[in-house]
PATIDO-396810 format. One line per field, with one value per atom (N, C-alpha, C): x, y, z; residue in one letter; atom name. Coordinates in nm, 2 decimals. Layout:
<rs>
xx: (X, ...)
yy: (Y, ...)
zz: (Z, ...)
residuo: (a, ...)
atomo: (CA, ...)
</rs>
This chain:
<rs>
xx: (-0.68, -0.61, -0.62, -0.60, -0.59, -0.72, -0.82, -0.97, -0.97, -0.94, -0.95, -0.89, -0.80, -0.70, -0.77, -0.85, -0.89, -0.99, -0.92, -1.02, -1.08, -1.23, -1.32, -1.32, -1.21, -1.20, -1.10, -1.14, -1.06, -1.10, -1.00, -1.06, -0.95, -1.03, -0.94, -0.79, -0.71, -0.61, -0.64, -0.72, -0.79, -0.86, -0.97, -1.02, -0.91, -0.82, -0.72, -0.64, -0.61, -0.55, -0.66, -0.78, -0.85, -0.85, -0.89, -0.87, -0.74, -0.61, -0.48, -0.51, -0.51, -0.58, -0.64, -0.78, -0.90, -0.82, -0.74, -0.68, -0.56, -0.47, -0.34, -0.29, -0.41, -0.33, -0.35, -0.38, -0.37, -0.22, -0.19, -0.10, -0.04, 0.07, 0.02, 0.18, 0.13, 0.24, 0.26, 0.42, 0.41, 0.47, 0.42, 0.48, 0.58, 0.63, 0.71, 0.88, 0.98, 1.08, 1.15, 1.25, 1.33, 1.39, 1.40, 1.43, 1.37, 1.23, 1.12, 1.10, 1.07, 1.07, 1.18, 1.32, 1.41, 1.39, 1.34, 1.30, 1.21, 1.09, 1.01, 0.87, 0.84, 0.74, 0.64, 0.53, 0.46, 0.51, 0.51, 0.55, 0.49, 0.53, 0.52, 0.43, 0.50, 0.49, 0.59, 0.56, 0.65, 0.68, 0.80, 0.82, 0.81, 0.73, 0.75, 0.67, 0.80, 0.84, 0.69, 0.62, 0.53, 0.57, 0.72, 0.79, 0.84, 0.82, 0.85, 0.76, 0.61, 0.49, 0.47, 0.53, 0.52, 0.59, 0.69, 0.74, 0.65, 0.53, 0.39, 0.39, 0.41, 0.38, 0.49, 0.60, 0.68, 0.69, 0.63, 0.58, 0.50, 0.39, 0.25, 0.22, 0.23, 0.17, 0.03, -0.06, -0.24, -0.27, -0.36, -0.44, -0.55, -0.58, -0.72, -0.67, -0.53, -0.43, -0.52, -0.58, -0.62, -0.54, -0.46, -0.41, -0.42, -0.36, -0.38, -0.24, -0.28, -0.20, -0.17, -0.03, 0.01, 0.12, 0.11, 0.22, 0.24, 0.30, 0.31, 0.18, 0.09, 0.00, -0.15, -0.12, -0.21, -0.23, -0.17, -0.15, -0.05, 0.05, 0.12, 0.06, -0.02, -0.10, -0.21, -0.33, -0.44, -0.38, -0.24, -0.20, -0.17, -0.12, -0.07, -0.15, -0.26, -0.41, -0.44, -0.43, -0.50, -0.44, -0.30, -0.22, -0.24, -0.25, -0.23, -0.38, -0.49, -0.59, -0.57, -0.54, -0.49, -0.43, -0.35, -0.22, -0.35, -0.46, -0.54, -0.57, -0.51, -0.54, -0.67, -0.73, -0.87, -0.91, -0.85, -0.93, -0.77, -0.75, -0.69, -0.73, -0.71, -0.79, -0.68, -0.72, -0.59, -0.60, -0.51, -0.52, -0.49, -0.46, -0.40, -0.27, -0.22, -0.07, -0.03, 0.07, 0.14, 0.16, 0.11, 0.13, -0.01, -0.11, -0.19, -0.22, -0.07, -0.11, -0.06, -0.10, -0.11, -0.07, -0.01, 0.03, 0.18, 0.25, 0.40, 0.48, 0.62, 0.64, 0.77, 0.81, 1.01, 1.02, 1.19, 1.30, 1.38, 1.46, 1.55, 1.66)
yy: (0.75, 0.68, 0.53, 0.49, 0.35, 0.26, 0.37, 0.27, 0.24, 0.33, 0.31, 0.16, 0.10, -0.02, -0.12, -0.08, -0.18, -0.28, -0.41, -0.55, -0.58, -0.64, -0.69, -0.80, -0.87, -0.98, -0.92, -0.83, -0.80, -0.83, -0.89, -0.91, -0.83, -0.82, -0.75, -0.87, -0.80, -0.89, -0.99, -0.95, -1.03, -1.18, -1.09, -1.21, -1.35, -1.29, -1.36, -1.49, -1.40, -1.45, -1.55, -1.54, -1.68, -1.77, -1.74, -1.83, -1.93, -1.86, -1.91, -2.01, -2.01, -2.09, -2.22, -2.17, -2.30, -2.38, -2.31, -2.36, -2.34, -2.47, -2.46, -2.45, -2.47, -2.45, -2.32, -2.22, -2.10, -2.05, -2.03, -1.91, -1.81, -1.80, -1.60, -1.57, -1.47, -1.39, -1.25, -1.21, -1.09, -0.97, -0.89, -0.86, -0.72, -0.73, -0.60, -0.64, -0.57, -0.56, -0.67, -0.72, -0.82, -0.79, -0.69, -0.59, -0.62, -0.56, -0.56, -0.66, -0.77, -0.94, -0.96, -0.94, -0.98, -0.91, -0.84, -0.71, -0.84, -0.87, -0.92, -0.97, -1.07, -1.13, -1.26, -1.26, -1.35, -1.47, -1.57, -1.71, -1.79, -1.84, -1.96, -1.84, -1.75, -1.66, -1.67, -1.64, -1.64, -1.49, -1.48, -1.31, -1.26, -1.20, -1.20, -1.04, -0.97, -0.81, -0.77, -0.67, -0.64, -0.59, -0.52, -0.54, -0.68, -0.75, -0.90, -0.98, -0.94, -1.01, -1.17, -1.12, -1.19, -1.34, -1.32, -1.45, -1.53, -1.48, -1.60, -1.68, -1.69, -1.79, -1.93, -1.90, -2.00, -2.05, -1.97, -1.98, -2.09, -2.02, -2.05, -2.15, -2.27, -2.33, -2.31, -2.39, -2.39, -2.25, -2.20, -2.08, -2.15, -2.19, -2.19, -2.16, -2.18, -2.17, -2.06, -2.05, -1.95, -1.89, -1.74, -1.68, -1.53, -1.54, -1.41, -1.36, -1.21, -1.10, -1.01, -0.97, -0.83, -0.80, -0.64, -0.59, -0.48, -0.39, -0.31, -0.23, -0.18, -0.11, -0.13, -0.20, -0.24, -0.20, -0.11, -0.03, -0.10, -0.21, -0.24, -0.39, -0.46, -0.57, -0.58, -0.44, -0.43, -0.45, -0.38, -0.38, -0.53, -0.58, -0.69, -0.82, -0.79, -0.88, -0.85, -0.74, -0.75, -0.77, -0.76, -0.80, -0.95, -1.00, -1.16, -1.23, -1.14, -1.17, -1.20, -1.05, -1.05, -1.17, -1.25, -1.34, -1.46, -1.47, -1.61, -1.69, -1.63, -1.64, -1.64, -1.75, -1.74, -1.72, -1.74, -1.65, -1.65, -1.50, -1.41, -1.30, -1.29, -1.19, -1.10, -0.99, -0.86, -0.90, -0.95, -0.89, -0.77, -0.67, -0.56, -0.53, -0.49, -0.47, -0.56, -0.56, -0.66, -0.55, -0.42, -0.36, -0.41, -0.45, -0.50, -0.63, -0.65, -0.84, -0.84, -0.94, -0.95, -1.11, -1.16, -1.28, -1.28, -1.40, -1.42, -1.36, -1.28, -1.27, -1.34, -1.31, -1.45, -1.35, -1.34, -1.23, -1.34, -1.32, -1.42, -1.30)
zz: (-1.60, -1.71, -1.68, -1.55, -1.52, -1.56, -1.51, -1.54, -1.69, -1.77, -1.95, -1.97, -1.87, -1.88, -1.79, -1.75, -1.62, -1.74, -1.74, -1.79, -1.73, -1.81, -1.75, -1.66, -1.60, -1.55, -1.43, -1.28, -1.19, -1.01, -0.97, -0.87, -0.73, -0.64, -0.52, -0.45, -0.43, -0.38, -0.25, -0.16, -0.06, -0.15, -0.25, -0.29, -0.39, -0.40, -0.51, -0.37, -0.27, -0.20, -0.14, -0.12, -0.10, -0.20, -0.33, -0.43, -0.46, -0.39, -0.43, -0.35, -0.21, -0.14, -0.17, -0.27, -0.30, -0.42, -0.48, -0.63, -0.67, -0.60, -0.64, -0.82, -0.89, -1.00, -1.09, -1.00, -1.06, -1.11, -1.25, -1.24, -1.18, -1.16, -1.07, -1.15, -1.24, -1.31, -1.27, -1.24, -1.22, -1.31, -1.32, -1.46, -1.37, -1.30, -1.25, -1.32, -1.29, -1.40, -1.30, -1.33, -1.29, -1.13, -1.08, -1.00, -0.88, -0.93, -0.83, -0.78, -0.88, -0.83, -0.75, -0.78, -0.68, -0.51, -0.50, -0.39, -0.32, -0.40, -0.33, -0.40, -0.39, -0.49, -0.39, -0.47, -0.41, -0.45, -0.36, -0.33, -0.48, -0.56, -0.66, -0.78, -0.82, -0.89, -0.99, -1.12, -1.26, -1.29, -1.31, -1.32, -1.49, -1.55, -1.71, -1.70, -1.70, -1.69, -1.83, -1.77, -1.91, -2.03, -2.05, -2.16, -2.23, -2.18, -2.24, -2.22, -2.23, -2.23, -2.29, -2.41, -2.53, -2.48, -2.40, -2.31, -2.28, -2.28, -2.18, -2.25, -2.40, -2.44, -2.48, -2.43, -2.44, -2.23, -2.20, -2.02, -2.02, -2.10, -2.03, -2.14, -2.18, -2.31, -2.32, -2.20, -2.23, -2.21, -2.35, -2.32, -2.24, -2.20, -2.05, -1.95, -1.94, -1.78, -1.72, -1.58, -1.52, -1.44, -1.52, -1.46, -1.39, -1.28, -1.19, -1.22, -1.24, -1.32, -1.18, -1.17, -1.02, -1.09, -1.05, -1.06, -0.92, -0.92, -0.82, -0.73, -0.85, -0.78, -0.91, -1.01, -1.07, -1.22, -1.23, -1.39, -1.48, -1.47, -1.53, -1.56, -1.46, -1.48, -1.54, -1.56, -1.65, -1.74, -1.80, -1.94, -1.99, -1.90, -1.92, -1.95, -1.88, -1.87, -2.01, -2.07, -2.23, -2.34, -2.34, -2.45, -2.40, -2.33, -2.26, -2.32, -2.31, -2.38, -2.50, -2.55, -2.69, -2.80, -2.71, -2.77, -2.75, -2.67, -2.66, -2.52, -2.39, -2.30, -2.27, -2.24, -2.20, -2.08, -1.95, -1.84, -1.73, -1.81, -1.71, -1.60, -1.50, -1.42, -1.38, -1.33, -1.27, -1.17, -1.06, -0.90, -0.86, -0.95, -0.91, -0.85, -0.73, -0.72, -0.55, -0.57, -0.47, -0.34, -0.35, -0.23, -0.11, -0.18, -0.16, -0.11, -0.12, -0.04, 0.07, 0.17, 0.29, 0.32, 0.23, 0.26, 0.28, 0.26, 0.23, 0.15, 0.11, 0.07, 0.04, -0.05, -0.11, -0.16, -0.13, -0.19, -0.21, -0.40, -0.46, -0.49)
residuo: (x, x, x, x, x, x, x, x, x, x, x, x, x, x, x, x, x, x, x, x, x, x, x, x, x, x, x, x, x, x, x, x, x, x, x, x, x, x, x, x, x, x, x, x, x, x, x, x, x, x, x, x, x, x, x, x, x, x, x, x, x, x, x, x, x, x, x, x, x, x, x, x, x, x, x, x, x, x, x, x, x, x, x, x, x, x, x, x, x, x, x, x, x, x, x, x, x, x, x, x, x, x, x, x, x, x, x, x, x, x, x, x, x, x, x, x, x, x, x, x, x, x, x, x, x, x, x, x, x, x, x, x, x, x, x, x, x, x, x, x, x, x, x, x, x, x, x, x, x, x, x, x, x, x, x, x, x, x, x, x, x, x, x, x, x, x, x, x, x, x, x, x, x, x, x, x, x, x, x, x, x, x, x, x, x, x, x, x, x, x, x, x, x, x, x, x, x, x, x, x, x, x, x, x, x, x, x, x, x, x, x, x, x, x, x, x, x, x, x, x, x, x, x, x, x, x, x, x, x, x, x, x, x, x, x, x, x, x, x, x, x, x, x, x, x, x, x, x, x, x, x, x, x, x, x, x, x, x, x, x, x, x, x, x, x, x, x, x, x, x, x, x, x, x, x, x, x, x, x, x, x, x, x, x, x, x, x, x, x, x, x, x, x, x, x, x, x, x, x, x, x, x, x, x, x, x, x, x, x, x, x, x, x, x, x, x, x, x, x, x, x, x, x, x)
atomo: (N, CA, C, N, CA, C, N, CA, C, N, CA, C, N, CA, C, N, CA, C, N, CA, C, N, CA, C, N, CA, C, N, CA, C, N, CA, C, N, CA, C, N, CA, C, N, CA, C, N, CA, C, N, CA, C, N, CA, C, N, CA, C, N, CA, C, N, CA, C, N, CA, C, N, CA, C, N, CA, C, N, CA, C, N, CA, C, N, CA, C, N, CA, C, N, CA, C, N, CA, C, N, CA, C, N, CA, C, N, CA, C, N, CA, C, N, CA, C, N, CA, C, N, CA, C, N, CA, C, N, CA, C, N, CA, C, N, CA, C, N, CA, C, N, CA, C, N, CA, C, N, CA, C, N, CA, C, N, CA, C, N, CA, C, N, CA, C, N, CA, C, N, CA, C, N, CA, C, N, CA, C, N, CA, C, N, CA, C, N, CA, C, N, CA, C, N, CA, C, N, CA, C, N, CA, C, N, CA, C, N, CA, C, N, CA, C, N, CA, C, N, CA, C, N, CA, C, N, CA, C, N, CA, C, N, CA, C, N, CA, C, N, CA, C, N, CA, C, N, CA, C, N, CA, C, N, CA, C, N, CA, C, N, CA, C, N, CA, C, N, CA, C, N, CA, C, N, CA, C, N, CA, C, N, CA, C, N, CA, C, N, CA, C, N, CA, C, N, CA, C, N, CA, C, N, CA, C, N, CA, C, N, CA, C, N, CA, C, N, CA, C, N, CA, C, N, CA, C, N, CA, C, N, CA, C, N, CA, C, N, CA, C, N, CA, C, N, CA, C, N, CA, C, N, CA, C, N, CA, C, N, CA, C, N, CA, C, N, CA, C, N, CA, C, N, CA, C)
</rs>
């Protein structure tokens, strides 16, 4: 089921995490529920639950913003990558899920 969701624009969490690196002005949205973000979230991360997608756009003003999309294990961030498309986002990519990262994490 997941691949039917998986957008053309995905990259591995290793590779996201060099890019965060090369390009401080990437986006990084996480679409897990309010919860999960409080648990634990990657560092300068926007929390916008994928039932309240439609938030991105009072978030996010520029559709060019290049943003990197995580949720837990990656099925809640495909989805989220294509309604995000959908609304005019022009280059969003999936990182897939935050179990996956190997960097910092922040608990709020």
């Amino acid at each position: 089921m997941f691949g039917l969701l998986k957008n053309k624009n995905s990259i591995s969490m290793k590779e996201a995490e060099q890019e965060l690196r090369r390009d401080p002005s990437i986006v990084l949205v996480d679409v897990r529920s309010r919860t999960e973000y409080r648990e634990g979230h990657i560092p300068n991360s926007w929390n916008i639950p994928l039932d309240q997608i439609k938030l991105a756009a009072e978030k996010i003003k520029d559709k060019n913003s290049r943003l990197f999309v995580y949720c837990l294990s990656g099925g809640r961030s495909a989805t989220a990558c294509m309604h995000l498309e959908k609304m005019g986002y022009a280059n969003v990519t999936n990182i897939g899920g935050i179990s996956k990262w190997t960097g910092e994490i922040e608990r709020s």
